[in-house]
C-alpha positions, 0 to 999 in steps of 0.5 A: 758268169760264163764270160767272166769264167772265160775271162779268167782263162784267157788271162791264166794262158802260157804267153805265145812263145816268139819265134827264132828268125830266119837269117838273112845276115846273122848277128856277128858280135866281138868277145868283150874285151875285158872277159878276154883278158879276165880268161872267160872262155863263153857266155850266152845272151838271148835276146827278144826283139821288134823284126820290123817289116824289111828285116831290121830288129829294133826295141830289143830286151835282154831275156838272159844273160849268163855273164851280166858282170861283162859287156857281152850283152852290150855285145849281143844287142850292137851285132842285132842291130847290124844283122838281118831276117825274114820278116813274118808274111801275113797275105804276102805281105811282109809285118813286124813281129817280136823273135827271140833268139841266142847269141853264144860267145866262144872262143876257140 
């Protein structure tokens, strides 16, 4: 009785919230340009990526994104795979784990 009771909490727990990186290279994304020629001037788009052991991000998931009708996300994920972070060290050993982090479109 008392594992099932255990059981059950464990499964009702708020998710371990990622972490954001520590840039090694920071994301550099290009304003689509459909949204330039259509005047939108900002869009936000998180993503929740793999930050493999030498600080690559690979099988990253749009979580949100504030103009889905243009190419921002797109975007987002082509500049996370050209930047860089500090993996997470477990024993100095560098190890992959998930990071969840923002890139904001402005212009101006």
């Amino acid at each position: 009785m008392l594992a099932m009771i255990l059981a059950a909490a464990l499964v009702t727990q708020e998710p371990v919230q990622a972490p954001a990186p520590m840039w090694r290279s920071r994301p550099v994304p290009e304003f689509p340009a459909k949204a330039l020629m259509d005047g939108v001037e900002a869009a936000d788009v998180r993503l929740d990526c793999l930050l493999t052991a030498d600080g690559r991000f690979s099988d990253c998931q749009i979580v949100a994104d504030t103009r889905p009708d243009y190419a921002f996300a797109q975007e987002a994920l082509r500049a996370a795979q050209k930047a860089s972070a500090a993996p997470r060290e477990e024993n100095g050993i560098a190890v992959p784990g998930r990071v969840r982090f923002e890139i904001r479109f402005r212009l101006g």
